[in-house]
N, C-alpha and C positions, 0 to 999 in steps of 0.2 A: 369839435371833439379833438383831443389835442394825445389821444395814448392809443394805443396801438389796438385795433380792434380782431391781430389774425388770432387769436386764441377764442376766440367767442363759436369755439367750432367742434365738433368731435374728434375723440381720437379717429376712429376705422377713415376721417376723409384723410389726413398724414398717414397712417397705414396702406393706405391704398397708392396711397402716390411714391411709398416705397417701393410697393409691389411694382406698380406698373413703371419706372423708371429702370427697373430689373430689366422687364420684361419689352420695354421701348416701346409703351402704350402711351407713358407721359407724356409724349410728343405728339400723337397723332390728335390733327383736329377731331371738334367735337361740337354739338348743339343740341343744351339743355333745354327744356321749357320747362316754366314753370305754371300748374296750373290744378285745380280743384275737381275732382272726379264728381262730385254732389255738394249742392248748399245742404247749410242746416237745417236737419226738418222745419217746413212748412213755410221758409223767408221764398221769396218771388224773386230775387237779386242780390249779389254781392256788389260791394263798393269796393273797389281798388286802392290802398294807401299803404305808404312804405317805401315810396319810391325814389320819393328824395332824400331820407335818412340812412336808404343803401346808397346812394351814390354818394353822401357825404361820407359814410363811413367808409365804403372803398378806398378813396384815397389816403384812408390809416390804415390799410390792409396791408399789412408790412411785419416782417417776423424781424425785431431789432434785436440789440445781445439779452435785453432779459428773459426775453419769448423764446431766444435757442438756446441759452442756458435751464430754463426749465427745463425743455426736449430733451436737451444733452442730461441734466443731470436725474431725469425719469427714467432715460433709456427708449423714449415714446417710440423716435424712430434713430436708423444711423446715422454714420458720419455725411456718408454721400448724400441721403437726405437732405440734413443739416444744410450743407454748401448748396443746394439747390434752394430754401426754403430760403436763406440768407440773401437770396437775388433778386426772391420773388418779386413782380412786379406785372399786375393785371392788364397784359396786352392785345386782350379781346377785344371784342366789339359787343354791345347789348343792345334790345330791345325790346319796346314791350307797348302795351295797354298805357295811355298817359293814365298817370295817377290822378283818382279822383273819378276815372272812367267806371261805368256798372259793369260787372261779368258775369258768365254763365258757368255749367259744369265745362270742364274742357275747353273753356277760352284758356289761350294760351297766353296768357299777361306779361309772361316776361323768358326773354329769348338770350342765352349768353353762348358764344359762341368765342371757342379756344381752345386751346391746348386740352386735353383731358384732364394734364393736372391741376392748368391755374382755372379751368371751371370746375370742375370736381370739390378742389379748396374752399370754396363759395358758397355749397350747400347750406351747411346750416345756419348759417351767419346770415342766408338772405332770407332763409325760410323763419328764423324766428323774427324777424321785423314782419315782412309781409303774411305769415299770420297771424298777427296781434293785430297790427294796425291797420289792414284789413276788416279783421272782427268788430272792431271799436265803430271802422266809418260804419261797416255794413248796419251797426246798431245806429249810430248816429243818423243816418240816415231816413231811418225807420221811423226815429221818434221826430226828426226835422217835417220827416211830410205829415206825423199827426199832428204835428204843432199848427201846421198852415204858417201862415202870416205871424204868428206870435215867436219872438225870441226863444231859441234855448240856449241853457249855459253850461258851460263845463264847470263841474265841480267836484270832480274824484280822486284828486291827487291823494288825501289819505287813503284811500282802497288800494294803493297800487303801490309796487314797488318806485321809487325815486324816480328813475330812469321811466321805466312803463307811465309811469307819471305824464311825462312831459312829451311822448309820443301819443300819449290816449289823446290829451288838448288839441295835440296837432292834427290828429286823424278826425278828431269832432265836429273844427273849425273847415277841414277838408271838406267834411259832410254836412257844412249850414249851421252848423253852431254860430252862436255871434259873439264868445268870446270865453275865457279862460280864468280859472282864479288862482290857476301857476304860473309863477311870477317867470320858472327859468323856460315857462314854452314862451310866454309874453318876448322875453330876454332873445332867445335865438329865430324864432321865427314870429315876429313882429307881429306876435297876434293881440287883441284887445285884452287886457284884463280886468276884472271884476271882482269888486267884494268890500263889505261893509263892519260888520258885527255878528261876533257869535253869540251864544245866549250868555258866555262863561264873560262877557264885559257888562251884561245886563247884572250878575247876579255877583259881580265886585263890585257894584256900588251899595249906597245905602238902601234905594229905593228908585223902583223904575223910571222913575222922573227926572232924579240925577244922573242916570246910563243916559236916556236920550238929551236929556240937556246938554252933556256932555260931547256926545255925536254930533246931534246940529251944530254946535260952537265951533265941533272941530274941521266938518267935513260938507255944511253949509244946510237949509232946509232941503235941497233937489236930494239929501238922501235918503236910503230906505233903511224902515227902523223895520227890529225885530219884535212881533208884537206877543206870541205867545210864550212868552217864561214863567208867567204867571195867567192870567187872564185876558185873551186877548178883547175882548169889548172894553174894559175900562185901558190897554192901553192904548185900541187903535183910538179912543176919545181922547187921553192925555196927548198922542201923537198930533193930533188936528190942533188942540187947544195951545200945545208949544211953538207947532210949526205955522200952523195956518194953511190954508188952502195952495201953499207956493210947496207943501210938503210932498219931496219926488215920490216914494214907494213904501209899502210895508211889506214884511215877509209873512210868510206862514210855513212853518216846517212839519205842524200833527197836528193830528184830530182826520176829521171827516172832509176832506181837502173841499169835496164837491158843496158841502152843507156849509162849510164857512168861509168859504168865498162869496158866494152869493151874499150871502147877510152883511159879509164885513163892506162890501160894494154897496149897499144898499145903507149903509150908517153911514160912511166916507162920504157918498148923494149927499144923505140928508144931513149930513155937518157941511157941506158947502165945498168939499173935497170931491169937485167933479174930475178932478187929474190926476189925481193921488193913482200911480198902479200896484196894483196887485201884482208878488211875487210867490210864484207856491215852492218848494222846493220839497224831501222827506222819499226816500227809497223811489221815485219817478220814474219807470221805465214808457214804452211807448204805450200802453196798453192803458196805467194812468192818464198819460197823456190824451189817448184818444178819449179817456173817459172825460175829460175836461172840457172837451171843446165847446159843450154850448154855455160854458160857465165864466162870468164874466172874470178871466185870470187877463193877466198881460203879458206876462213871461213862466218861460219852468224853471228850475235851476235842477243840474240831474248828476248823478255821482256814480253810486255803488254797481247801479244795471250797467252803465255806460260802460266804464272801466273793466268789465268783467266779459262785454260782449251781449249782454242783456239775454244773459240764454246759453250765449254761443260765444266762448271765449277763442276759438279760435277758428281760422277759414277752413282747417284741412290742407291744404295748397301741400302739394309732392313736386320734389327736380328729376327729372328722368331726362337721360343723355333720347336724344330719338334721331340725332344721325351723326354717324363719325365714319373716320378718313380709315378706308383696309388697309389690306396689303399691297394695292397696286396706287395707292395715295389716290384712289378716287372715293368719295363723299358719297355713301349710303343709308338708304334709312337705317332704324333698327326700334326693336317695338317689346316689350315684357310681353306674354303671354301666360303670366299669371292670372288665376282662377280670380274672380273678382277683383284684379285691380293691372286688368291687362290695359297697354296705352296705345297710341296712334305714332306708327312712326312718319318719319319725314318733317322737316323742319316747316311748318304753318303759316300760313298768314289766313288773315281774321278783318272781315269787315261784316255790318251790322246796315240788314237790309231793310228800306224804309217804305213805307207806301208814299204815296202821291199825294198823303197830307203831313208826312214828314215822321210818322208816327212806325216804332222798329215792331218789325213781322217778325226775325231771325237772325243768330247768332252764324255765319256764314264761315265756317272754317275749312279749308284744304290746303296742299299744296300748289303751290302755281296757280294760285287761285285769278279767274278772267271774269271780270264781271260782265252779266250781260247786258246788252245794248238797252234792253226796256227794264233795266232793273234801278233802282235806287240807293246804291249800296255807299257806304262812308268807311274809309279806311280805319283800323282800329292801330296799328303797329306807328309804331313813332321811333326815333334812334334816339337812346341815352349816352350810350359812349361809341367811339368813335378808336379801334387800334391804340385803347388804352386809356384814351382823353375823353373826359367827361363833358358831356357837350353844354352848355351855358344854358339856365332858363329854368333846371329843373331840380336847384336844391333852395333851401333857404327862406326868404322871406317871398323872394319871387316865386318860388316854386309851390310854396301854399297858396299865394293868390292862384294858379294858373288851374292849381288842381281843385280847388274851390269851383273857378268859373267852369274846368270840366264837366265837375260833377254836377251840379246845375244843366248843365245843356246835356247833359247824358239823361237825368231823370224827367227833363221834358219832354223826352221825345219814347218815353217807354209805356206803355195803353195803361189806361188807368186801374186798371186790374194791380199793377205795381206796387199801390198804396194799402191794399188790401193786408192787415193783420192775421186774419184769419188763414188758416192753413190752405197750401195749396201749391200747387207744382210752380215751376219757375218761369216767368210772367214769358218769355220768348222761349220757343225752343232753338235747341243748337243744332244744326245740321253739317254734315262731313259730307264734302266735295271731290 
């Protein structure tokens, strides 16, 4: 990301840092968390993602002269503003939940600690990554475990804006996807890509037989034809009788996914096409998914639920300051006691208590938290930046493997209840220490 990402923010957080630089609140330390009051009805777990996209975008978090000529010429904030916003430069410290980790209500995923102003400037810029791409693993996750053992695909780049595009792939592939059909998430973070034929090349040719002649010619038999643009029994036969038994996959996009799978499996058999896989693809959320599973498929490919959150387009996730520097420069809680959306002051730590077969009982959250002697608990809190500097390991190409293999050992070790679609509160409760 090569342009300047401090405007990706509200006015009232520049407003505020007017005020408070008035007022000499600008300066006083402060410690944000960020974190989700409730999952969406009926999910058992949130997936954590977004974590590397904030830390690469932070280092564009920079007001240059076109970002204070705007300001200037809006009037958004003053002069003194201005020369402060012109220096800016994120000299906190952060931490959080490794991306790719499950969370509860009130896990505190992500901890930024600084000035009031330069964390205050942060809110919405972190909060719209980490509730989307969040949203996206939490689905992707959902349809990865109904999948079991078989492949999912990212396929939702047209559902989504360009940009949302290319973080849904990356949030998917977080959450066990095994590959992408966006070239520019392929491009930045080195994920697999995928993808053959759409109906719109079957139906530029003369006749079905010319589209796939054409395919195989170009992209060899291991690939997969589209087989219903027309009728798919007479093409998944022409497909066999082109390719032969060396032919890699056919698709399915409609109809009765469950009814023509089976059958199209059962022709493929009986043409001698015992490898030939089946692809199903067509609005797939987990629920489809789940309904597949005793039906001989071999991959999903999934789009429109995916990209959208499949339900739940976004986590919720709220920044609330819960401890800052008084008057005597000593560091104190401080807590909303607002009616239904009052928080926990004092700055958190969060580990995640396991029994004695490895398997999590409880989300374990306090201050000062001591774990005890006969207990099994694993730290949740990791360091991302470091008095400014972003610590290495957690953006990039690296940083989607790492949140990958996270996610994985976080979902193995959560009671099987986890996997459960059907409604139901959230699979661990969280407890305050």
């Amino acid at each position: 990301m090569s342009f300047s990402t401090a405007l990706f923010t509200d006015t009232y957080e520049l407003t505020m840092i007017q005020a408070a630089l008035k007022s000499g609140a600008a300066h006083r330390r402060s410690v944000f968390e960020v974190f989700t009051r409730r999952l969406p009805a009926g999910r058992r777990y949130g997936v954590l993602a977004g974590t590397g996209r904030f830390l690469e975008g932070l280092a564009q978090f920079r007001f240059e002269k076109a970002e204070l000529d705007f300001l200037a010429d809006h009037r958004v904030v003053d002069d003194s503003t201005l020369e402060f916003l012109e220096n800016f430069r994120f000299s906190g410290s952060i931490s959080g939940y490794a991306e790719g980790e499950v969370f509860f209500p009130n896990s505190p995923v992500l901890q930024v600690e600084g000035t009031f102003a330069e964390a205050c400037v942060l809110e919405t810029y972190l909060l719209s990554i980490f509730n989307y791409d969040s949203a996206v693993a939490s689905a992707a996750s959902r349809m990865t475990g109904a999948a079991g053992d078989r492949p999912c695909l990212e396929m939702g780049s047209r559902r989504a804006h360009e940009e949302a595009a290319v973080a849904a792939a990356r949030a998917a592939v977080i959450a066990g996807f095994s590959g992408t059909s966006n070239l520019e998430a392929g491009r930045r973070y080195g994920l697999k890509t995928i993808g053959t034929s759409a109906h719109a090349f079957t139906l530029m040719h003369d006749d079905e037989e010319a589209a796939f002649r054409a395919q195989l010619a170009s992209l060899g038999k291991n690939t997969t034809l589209l087989v219903d643009t027309y009728d798919v029994e007479a093409a998944a036969r022409k497909a066999v009788e082109l390719a032969g038994p060396e032919l890699g996959g056919v698709r399915l996009d409609s109809g009765d996914l469950v009814t023509q799978a089976r059958w199209v499996r059962e022709l493929l058999d009986s043409l001698g096409n015992t490898q030939t896989k089946i692809t199903v693809t067509s609005d797939l959320d987990e629920y489809a998914i789940a309904s597949l599973a005793a039906v001989p498929v071999d991959s999903y490919g999934v789009g429109t639920r995916l990209v959208t959150g499949s339900g739940a387009p976004t986590s919720s996730m709220v920044y609330k300051v819960v401890a800052r520097e008084n008057s005597r420069g000593e560091m104190e809680p401080v807590a909303k006691a607002s009616s239904g959306k009052a928080s926990h002051g004092g700055r958190k730590t969060a580990v995640r208590r396991l029994n004695s077969a490895g398997i999590a009982t409880h989300e374990i959250i306090g201050v000062d938290i001591e774990a005890p002697a006969d207990c099994n608990d694993r730290p949740l809190m990791v360091d991302l930046v470091d008095h400014g500097e972003v610590i290495p390991g957690f953006t990039g190409a690296e940083g989607v493997e790492k949140a990958a293999a996270r996610h994985a050992a976080s979902i193995a070790e959560l009671p099987r209840a986890a996997s459960r679609l059907s409604a139901g509160d959230p699979v661990i409760p969280t407890e305050f220490v």
